[in-house]
N, C-alpha and C positions, 0 to 999 in steps of 0.2 A: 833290204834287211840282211843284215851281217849271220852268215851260220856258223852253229860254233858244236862241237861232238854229239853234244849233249839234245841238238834237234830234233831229231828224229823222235826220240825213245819220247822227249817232251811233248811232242805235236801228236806220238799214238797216244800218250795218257790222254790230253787235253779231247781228244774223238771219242774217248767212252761218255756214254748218256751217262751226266752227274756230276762230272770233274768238271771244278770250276776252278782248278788251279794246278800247274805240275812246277817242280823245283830240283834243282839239283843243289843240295847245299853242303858247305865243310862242316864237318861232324865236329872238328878243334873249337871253332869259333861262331858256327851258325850264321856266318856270311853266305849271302845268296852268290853260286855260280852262273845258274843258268834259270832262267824260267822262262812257264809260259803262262799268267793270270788272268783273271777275270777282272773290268775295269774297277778299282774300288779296294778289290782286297789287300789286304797288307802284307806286299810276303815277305816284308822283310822282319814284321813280328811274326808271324807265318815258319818263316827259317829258322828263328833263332827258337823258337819253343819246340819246334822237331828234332833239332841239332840235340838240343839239350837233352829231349825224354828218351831219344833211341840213344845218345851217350851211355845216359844213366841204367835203363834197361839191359846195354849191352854190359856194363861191367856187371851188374848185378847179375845178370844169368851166367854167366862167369863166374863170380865167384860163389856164388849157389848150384854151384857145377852142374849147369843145365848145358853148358854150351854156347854153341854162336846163337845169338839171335839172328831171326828168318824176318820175321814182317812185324814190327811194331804197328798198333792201331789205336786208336784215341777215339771214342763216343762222344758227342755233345751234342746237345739243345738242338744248337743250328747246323750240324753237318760231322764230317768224319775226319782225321788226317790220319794218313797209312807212310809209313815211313820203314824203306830197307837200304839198306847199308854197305860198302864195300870201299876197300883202301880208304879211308878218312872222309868218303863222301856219301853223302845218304840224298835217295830219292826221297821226294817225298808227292803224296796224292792229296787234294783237298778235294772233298766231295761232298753233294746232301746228303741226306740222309737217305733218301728213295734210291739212288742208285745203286749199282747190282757190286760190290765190293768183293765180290768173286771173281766176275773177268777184273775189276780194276789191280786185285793182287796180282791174279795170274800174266798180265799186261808187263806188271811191275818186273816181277821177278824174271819174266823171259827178258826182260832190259839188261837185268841184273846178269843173269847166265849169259846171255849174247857180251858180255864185254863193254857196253856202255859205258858202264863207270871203271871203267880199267881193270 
């Protein structure tokens, strides 16, 4: 198997109990870079609904002069997706709902700080 930058950071998300998917995807067009998924899920709908919400998130806290957005997070029925952002690409987490979305941010963002996403 081919490694590509984006390994690492995906293979620790993918090792917290609950993530059943990690992604690195372009924030412009919600094309998947990099992933690591679970057999089934879709990440390429997956990408492109995360690409989209943290897009629109990010301008809107902007221009409701909140700032940068830090962690985007989505609630649903069947599980969670956490999505943070940097130079035109956004991580993103798909998890259940049980799992502990505290290390999975804090996971996230030591990605984000460590240079991962450039």
């Amino acid at each position: 198997m081919k490694s590509s930058p984006f390994s690492e950071l995906l293979g620790a998300l993918v090792r917290q109990r609950g993530v059943t998917g990690a992604l690195v995807v372009s924030e412009a067009d919600g094309l998947v870079v990099d992933s690591q998924v679970s057999v089934g899920m879709r990440g390429e709908v997956v990408a492109a609904l995360s690409a989209s919400l943290y897009r629109r998130a990010r301008l809107a806290a902007q221009a409701a002069g909140y700032g940068e957005t830090t962690v985007l997070q989505l609630e649903a029925q069947q599980g969670r997706i956490c999505a943070v952002g940097k130079n035109d690409l956004v991580l993103v987490a798909v998890t259940e709902l049980g799992s502990n979305i505290g290390l999975v941010r804090m996971e996230m963002l030591k990605g984000l700080q460590g240079g991962a996403l450039g």
